[in-house]
C-alpha positions in Angstrom: 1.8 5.3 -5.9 1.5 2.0 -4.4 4.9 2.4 -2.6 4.1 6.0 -1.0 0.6 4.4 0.0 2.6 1.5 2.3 4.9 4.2 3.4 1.9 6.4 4.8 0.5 3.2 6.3 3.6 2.3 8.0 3.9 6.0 9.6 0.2 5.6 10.8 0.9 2.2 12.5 4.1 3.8 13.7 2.2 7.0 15.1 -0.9 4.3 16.8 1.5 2.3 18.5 3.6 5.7 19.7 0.0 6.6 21.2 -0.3 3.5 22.7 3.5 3.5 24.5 2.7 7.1 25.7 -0.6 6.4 27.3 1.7 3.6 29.3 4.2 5.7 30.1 2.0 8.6 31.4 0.3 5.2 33.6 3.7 4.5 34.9 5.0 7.9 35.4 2.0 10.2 36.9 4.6 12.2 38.1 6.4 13.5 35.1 4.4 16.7 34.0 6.9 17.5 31.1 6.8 13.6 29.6 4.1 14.4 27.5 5.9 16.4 25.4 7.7 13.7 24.2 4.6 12.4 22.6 5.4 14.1 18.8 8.7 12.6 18.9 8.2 9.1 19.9 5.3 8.8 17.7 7.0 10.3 14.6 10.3 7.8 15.6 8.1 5.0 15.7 6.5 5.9 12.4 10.1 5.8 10.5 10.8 2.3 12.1 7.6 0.9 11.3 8.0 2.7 7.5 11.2 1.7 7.9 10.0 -2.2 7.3 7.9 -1.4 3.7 10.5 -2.0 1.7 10.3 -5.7 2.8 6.7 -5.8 0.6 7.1 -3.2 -1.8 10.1 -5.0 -4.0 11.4 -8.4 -4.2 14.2 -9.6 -1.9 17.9 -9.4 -3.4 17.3 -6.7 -5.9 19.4 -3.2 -5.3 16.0 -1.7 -5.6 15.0 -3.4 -2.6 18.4 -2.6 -1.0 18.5 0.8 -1.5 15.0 1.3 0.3 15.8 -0.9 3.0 19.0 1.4 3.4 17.6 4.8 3.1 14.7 3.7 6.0 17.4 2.9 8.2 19.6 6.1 7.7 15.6 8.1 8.4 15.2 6.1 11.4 18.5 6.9 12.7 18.7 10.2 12.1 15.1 10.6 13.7 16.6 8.7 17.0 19.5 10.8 17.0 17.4 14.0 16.8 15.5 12.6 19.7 17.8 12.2 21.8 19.5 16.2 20.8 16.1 17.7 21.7 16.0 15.4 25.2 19.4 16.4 26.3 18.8 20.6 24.8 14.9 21.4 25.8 13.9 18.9 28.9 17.2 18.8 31.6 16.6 22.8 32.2 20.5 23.4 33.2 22.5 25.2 30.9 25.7 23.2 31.6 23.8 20.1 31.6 23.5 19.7 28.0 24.8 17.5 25.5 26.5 15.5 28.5 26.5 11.8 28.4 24.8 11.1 32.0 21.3 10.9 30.9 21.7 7.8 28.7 23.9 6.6 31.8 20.8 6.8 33.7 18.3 4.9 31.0 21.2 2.0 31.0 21.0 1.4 34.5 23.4 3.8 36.5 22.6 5.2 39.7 21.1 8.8 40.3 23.3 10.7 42.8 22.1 12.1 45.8 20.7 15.8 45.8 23.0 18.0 47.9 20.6 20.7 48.4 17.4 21.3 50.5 14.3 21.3 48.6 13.2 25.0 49.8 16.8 26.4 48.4 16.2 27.0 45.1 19.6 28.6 44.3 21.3 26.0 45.7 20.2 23.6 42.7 20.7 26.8 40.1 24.1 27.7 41.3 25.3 23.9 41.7 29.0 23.6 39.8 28.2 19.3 39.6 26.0 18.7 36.7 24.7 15.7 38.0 23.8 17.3 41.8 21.9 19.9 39.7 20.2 17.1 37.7 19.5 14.9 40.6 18.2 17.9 42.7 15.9 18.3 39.8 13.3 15.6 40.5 13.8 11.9 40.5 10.9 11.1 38.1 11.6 14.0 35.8 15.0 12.4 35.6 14.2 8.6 35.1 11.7 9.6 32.0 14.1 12.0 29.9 17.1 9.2 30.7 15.1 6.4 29.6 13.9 8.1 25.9 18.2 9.1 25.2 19.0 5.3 25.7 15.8 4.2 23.9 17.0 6.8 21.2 20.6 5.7 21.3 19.4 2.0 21.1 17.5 3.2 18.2 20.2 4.7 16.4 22.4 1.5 17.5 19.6 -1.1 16.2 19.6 0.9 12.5 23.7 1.2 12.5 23.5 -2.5 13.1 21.3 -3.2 10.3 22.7 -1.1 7.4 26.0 -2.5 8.2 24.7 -6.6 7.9 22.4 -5.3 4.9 25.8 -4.0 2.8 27.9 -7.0 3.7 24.5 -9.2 2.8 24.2 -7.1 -0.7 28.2 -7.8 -1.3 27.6 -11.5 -0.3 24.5 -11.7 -2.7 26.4 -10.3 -5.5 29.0 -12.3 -5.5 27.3 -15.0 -4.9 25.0 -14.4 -8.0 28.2 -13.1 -10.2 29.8 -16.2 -9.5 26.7 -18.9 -10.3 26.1 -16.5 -13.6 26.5 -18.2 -16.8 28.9 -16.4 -19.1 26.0 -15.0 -21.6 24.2 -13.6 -18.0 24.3 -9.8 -18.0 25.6 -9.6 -14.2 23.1 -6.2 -14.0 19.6 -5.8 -15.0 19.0 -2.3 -16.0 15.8 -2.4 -17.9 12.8 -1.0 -15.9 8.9 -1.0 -15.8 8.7 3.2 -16.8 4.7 3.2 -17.3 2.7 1.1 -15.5 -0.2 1.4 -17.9 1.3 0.4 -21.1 2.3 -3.2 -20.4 4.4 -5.7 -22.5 2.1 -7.9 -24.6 2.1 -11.0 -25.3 2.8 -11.5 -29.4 1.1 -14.4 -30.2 -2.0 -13.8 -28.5 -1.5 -9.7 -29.7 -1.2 -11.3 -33.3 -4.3 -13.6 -33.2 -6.5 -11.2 -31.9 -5.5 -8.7 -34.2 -6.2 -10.9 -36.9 -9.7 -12.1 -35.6 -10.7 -8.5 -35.3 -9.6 -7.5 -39.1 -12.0 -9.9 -40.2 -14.5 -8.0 -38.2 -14.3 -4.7 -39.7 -15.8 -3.2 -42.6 -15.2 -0.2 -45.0 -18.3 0.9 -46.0 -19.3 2.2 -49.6 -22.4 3.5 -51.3 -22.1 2.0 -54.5 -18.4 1.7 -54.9 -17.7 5.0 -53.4 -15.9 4.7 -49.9 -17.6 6.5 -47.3 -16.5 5.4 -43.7 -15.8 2.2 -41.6 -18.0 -0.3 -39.5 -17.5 -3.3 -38.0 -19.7 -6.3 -36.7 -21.3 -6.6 -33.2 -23.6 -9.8 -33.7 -23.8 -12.3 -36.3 -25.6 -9.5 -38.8 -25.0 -6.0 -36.6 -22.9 -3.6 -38.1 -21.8 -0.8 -36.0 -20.9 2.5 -37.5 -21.2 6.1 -37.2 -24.8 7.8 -37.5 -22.9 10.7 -40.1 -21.4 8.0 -42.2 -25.4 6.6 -43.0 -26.4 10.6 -43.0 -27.4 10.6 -46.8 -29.4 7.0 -45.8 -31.3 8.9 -43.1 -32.3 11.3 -44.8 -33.4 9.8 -47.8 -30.7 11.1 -50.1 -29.3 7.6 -50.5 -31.2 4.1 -50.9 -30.4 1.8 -48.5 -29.9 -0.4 -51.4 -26.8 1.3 -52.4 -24.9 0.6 -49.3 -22.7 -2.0 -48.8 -20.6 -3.5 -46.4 -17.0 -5.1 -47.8 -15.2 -7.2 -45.4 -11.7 -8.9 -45.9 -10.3 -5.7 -47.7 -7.0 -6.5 -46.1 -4.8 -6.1 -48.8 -4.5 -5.0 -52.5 -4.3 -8.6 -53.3 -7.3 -9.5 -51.3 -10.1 -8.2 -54.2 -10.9 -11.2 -55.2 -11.9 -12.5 -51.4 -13.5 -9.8 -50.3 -17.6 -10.4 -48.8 -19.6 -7.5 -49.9 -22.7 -7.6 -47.9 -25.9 -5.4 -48.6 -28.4 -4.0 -46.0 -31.4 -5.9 -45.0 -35.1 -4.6 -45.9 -35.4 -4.1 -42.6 -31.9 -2.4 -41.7 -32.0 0.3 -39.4 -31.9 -1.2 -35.8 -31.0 1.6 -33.8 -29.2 4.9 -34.3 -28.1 8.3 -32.4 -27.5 11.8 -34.4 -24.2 13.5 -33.4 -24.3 16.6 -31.7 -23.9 20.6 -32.9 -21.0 20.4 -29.9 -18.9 17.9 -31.6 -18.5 20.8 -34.7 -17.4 23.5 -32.7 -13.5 24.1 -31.8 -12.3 24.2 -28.1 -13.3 25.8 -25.5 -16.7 24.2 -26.2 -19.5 25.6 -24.2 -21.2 22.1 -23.5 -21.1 18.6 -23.5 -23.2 16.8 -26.2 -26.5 15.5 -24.9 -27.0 12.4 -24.0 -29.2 10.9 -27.3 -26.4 12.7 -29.4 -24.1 9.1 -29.7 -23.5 9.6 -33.2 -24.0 6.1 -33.5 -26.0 3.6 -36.0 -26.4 -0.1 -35.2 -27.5 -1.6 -39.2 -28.6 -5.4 -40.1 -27.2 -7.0 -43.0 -28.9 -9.1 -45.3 -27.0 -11.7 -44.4 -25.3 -13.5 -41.2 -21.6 -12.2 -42.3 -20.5 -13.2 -38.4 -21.2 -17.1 -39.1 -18.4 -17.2 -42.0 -16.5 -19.6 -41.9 -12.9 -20.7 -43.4 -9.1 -21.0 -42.9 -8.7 -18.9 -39.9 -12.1 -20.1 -38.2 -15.7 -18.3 -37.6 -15.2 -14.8 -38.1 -17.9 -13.5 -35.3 -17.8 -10.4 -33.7 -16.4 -7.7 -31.6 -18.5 -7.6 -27.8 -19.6 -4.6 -26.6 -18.5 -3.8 -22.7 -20.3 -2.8 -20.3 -17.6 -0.9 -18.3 -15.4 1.8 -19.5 -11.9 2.7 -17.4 -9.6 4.6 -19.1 -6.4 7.5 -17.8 -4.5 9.8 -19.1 -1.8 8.5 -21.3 -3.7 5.1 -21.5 -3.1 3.7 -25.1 -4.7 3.0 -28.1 -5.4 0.6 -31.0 -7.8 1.9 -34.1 -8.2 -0.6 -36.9 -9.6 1.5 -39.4 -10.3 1.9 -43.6 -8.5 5.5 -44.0 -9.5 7.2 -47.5 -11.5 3.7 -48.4 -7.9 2.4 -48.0 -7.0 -1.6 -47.4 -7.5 -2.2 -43.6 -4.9 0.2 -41.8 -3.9 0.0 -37.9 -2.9 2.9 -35.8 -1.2 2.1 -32.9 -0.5 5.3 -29.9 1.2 3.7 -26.9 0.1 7.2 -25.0 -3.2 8.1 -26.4 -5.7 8.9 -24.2 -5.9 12.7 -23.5 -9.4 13.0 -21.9 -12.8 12.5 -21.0 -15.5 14.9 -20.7 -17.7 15.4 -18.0 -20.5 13.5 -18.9 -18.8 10.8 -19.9 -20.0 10.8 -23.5 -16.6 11.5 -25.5 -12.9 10.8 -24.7 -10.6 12.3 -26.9 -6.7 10.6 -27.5 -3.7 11.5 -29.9 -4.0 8.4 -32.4 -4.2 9.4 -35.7 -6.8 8.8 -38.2 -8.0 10.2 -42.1 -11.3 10.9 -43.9 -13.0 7.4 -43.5 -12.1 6.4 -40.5 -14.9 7.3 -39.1 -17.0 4.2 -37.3 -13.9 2.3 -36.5 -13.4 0.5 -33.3 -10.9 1.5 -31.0 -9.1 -0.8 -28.8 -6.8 -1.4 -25.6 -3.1 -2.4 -26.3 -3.8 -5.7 -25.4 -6.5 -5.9 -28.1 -9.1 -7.6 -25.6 -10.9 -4.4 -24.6 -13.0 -2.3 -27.3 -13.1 1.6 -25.5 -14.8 3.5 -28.0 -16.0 4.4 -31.6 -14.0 6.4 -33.2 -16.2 9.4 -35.1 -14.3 12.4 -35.4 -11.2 14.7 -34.7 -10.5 18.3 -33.7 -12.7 21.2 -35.4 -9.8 23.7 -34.7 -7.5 25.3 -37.7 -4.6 23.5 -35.7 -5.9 19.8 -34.3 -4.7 18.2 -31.5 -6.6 15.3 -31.0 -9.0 12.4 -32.3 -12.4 11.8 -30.6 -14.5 8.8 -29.9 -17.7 7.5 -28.5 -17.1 5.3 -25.1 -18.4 2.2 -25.8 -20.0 1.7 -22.6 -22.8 4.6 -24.1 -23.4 3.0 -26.7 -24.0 -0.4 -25.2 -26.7 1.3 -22.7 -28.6 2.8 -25.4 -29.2 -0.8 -26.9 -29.8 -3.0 -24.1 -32.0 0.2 -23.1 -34.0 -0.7 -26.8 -33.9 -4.0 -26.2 -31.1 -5.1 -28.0 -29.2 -7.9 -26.2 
């Protein structure tokens, strides 16, 4: 994209400046009715040049990349010059016999214009001339000079480009033997690998490893009783953030809040005997958003949810589990974003408690399918399992939290996941006060 945006800017520079050299030519020439036409040509010739010079910024010096651009650019603005000058010899000097000869660029270089032979009011005279260059002289000194002098700028043109591929192969040979020959024997002498997505970078291990590990200490499976029922993870020293239909039964009275509890640490089989179980405070609900009758039905869906329909709860534990401390440090929590960017194909990171499972991570490096038109849902291709629901969802990178994950697709056959942007749900808080 960026390189086809430098191309486009090199054309329009190309196309200002041909403006520019017309506007002077028609100054100097006042005389020459048919010059103008020349203006699509020399503008679009000027364009290639200028174009011509983009790969100079758009790759790095000494690559083939950067040769093969610089090459193709340079065979474009020659063949453009070369067409030039065919439609100056074939549609402006109006004798038959006159074209494709070589006495125009004669002309633009310097020669003299020969003498018309015929009187002005003899008009078959000049037609029935047998000299090609008494017809052209009788034709009109002025018209004469200005076709001449775009076939040797043309010709220069094509001479400038020829010029310039030639030096750039002999430079490429020179650079690759020079680089061949200062290689050290373990030195592939060609780099093949390439940068295919943009979008789904190379991370950096250590720093993908430690935040993984600072966020697994973050999330939760949540249980009522000892019964599994969904995933959470902390947002402030004592927030938990979940999904409103994994607290349903709480909501509605079904379930004490007493019986819920919130298990950090479940890494691992082996980790029982670590493992922080935290209960709800007396005080627990902080905020919350139902889900939405939408969300249940299969595709094409007739509406978007609303926007109170989050299906999101924000829960207080009954104790500060973010101000833990041991080996690895303060556990603290995940921040909520106030921006949301994602594309298509973006990917995706869910760290979730599937089936009340150990802490599992899902990983799509193309994920992201969509998001809705009111900006309220994305949906993606990473997988997930009954009690996943309320797990955080993050960039590659791990830096970025995107969304909450709370459901998948309705339809008999699914084809994708479905979360909350996390941007909603961080308005709807600071909305209730909730820094």
């Amino acid at each position: 994209m960026r390189r086809n945006t430098e191309v486009l800017w090199g054309l329009a520079t190309g196309v200002a400046v041909g403006w520019v050299v017309w506007k002077l030519a028609q100054a100097q020439l006042p005389q020459a009715p048919r010059v103008d036409r020349w203006t699509v040509g020399t503008c679009v010739a000027l364009g290639a040049l200028a174009g011509m010079l983009v790969p100079f910024y758009a790759f790095g010096r000494d690559t083939p990349a950067w040769r093969r651009a610089l090459a193709t650019r340079l065979l474009i603005a020659g063949g453009v010059a070369l067409a030039a000058f065919g439609v100056a010899s074939a549609n402006v000097v109006p004798h038959p016999g006159y074209k494709e000869r070589p006495f125009p660029m004669a002309v633009g270089f310097g020669a003299p214009l020969p003498t018309c032979v015929c009187p002005a009011n003899r008009a078959d005279c000049v037609e029935y001339q047998s000299t090609p260059e008494n017809v052209l002289a009788c034709w009109g000194e002025t018209q004469v000079y200005a076709v001449s002098a775009l076939s040797a700028t043309s010709v220069s043109a094509m001479a400038v480009c020829a010029a310039a591929l030639v030096s750039l192969l002999v430079l490429a040979r020179a650079l690759e033997r020079t680089r061949v020959l200062q290689a050290d024997v373990v030195e592939p002498p060609r780099v093949f690998e390439k940068v295919v997505r943009a979008r789904n970078p190379l991370v950096d291990f250590a720093e993908f490893q430690r935040l993984l590990a600072a966020h697994s200490r973050r999330v939760c499976r949540i249980q009522f009783g000892h019964a599994p029922m969904g995933t959470g993870f902390l947002i402030g020293r004592d927030l938990v953030l979940t999904n409103h239909h994994v607290l349903s039964a709480v909501f509605s009275g079904g379930v004490p809040p007493a019986q819920v509890r919130c298990v950090f640490d479940a890494i691992g089989p082996e980790s029982a005997a670590a493992q922080r179980s935290c209960a709800l405070a007396t005080h627990w609900d902080v905020a919350h958003s139902p889900p939405s009758g939408v969300d249940l039905l299969a595709d094409p869906k007739t509406a978007d949810p609303g926007a109170d329909e989050l299906d999101f709860a924000v829960v207080r534990l009954a104790e500060p589990a973010g101000d833990d401390t041991g080996p690895a440090g303060l556990r603290g929590w995940v921040e909520l974003p106030d921006t949301f960017f994602v594309q298509q194909g973006d990917p995706l990171v869910i760290l979730q408690h599937p089936r009340g499972q150990p802490l599992h991570v899902a990983v799509d490096t193309e994920a992201i399918l969509a998001v809705n038109r009111s900006d309220n849902r994305v949906r993606y291709r990473t997988n997930t399992e009954p009690g996943s629901s309320g797990s955080p969802c993050f960039d590659l990178s791990m830096r970025t939290l995107l969304a909450l994950h709370h459901s998948g697709d309705p339809g008999f056959r699914p084809v994708y996941n479905e979360g909350i942007p996390i941007h909603k749900i961080r308005q709807r808080l600071r909305a209730a006060g909730i820094p």
